[in-house]
Backbone bond lengths (Angstrom), bond angles and torsions (degrees), N, CA, C in turn:
res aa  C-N    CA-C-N  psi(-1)  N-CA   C-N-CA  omega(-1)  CA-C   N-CA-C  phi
1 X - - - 1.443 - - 1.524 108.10 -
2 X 1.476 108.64 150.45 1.601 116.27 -169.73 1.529 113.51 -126.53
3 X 0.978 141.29 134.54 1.076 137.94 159.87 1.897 116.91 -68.99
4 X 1.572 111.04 152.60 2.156 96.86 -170.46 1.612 63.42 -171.46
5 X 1.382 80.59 152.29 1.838 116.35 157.71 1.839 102.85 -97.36
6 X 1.542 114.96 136.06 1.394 90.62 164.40 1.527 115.94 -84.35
7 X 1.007 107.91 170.03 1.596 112.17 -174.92 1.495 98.77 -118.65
8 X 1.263 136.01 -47.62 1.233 116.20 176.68 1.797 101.65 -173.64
9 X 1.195 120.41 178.20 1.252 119.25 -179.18 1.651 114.65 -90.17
10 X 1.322 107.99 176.95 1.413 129.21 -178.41 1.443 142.86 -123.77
11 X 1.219 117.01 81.38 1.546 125.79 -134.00 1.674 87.38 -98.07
12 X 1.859 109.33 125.15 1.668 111.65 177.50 1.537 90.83 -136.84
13 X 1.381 125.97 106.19 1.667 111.76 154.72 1.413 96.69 -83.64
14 X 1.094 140.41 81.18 1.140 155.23 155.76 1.306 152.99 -167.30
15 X 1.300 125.02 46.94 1.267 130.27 -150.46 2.013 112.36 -136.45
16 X 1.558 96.94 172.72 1.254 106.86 -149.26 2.155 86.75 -59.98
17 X 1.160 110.75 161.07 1.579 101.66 157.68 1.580 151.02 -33.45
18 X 1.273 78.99 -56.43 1.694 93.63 167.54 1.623 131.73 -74.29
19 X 1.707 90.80 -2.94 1.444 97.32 160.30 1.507 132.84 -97.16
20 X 1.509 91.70 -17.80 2.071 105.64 173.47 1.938 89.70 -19.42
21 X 1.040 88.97 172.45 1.438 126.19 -176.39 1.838 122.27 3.70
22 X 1.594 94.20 35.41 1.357 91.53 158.11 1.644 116.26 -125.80
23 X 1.327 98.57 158.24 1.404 109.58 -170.11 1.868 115.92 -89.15
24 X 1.320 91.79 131.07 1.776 88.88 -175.44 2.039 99.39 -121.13
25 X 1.716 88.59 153.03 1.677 83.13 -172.74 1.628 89.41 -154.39
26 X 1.827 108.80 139.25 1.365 114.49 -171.86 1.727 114.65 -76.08
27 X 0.860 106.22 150.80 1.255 99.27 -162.23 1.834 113.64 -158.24
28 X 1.577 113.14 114.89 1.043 148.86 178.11 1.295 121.23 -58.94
29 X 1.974 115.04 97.78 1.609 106.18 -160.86 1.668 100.10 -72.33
30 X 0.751 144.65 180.00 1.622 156.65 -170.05 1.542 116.58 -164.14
31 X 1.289 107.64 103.08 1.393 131.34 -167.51 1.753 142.47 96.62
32 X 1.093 135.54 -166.85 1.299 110.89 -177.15 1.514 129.83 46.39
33 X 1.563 112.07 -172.83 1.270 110.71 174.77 1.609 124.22 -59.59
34 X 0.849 105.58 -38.73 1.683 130.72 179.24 1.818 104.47 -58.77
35 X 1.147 113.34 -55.06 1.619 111.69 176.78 1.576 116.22 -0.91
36 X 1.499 92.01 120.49 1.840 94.26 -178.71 1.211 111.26 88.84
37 X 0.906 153.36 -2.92 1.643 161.93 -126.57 1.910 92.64 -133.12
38 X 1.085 103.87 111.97 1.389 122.77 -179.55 1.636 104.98 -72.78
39 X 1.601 112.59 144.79 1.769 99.60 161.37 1.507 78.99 -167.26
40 X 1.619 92.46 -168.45 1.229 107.44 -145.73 1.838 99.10 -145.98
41 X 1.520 116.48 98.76 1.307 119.40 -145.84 1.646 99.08 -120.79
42 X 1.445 118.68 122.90 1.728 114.83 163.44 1.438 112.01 -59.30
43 X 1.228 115.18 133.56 1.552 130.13 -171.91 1.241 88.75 -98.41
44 X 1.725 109.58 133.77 1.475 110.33 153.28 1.297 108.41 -133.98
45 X 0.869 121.30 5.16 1.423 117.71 152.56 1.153 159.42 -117.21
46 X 1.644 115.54 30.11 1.649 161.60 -171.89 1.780 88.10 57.79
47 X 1.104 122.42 69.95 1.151 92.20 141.29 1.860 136.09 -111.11
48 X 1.353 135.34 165.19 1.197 156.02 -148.70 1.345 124.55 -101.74
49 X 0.925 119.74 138.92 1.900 129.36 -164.14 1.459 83.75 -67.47
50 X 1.971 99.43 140.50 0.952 113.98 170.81 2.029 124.32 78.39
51 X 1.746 85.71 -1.12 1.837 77.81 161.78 1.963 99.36 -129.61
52 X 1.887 80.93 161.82 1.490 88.75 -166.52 1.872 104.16 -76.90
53 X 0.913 114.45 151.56 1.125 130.67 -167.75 2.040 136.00 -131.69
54 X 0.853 146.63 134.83 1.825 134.27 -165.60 1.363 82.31 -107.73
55 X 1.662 97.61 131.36 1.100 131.89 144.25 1.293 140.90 -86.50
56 X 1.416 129.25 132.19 1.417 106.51 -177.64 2.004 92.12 -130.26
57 X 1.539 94.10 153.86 1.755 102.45 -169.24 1.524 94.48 -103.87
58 X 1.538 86.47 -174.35 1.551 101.51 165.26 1.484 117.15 54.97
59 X 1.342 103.61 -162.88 1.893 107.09 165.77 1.134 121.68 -54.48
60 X 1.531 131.62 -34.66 1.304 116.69 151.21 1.475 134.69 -26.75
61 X 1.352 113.82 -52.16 1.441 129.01 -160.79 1.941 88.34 -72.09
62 X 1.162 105.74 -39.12 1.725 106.40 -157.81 1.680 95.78 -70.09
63 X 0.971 99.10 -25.66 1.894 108.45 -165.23 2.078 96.14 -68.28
64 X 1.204 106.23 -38.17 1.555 102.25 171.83 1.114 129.10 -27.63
65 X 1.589 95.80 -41.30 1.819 114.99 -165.31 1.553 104.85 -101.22
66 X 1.088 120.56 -13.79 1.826 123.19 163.51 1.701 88.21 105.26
67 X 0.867 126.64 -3.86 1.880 103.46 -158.47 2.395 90.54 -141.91
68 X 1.021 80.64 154.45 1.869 103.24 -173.20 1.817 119.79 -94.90
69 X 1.811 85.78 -11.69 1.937 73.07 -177.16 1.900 100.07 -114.11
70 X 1.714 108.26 31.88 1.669 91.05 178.61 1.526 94.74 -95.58
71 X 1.294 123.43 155.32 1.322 125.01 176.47 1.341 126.36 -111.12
72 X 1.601 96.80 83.77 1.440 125.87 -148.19 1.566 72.93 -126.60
73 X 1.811 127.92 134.71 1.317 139.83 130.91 1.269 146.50 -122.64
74 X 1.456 92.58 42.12 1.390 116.24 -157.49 1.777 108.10 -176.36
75 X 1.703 117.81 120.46 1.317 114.32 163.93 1.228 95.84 -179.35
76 X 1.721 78.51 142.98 1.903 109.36 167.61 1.403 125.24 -44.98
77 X 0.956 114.40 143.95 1.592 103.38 -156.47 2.040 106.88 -159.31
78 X 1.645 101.01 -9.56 1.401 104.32 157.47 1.516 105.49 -165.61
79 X 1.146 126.00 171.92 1.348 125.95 138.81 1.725 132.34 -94.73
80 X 1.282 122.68 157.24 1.210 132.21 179.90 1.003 115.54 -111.55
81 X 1.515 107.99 109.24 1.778 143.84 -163.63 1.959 104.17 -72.23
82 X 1.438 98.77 -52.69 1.250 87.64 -164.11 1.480 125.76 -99.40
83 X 1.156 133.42 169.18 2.200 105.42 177.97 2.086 97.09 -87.57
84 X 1.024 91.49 133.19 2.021 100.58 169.76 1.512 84.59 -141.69
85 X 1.476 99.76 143.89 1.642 126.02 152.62 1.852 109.95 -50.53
86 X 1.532 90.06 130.57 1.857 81.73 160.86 1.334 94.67 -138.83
């Protein structure tokens, strides 16, 4: 899991099926080696440009959505309440 600020959303009328009606938003890792490192994360839990947010990758991220063949590697998965250094 990663900590990111989002930076803004991700607008596709176009995508594979199994992605209809989820929301994707770019998003700024913050800290570590990775710092600065742009990606591109399914939101499932509304969050908003400009707050920091946990990321989780990989099969994790897919497990959000209950099912193994969406090709999701990356999603929001909390927000971060308090300010800490990273």
């Amino acid at each position: 899991m990663i900590a990111a600020k989002v930076k803004d959303s991700i607008w596709s009328t176009r995508k594979a099926d199994s992605l209809v009606g989820l929301k994707f938003m770019l998003v700024e890792v913050l800290g570590g080696i990775d710092a600065g490192r742009l990606m591109i994360a399914a939101d499932t839990i509304g969050a908003g440009i400009g707050e920091r947010v946990l990321v989780c990758n990989g099969s994790s991220a897919r497990k959000m959505f209950g099912r193994e063949d969406i090709p999701v590697d990356a999603a929001i998965v909390g927000i971060i309440d308090e300010d800490c250094e990273f």
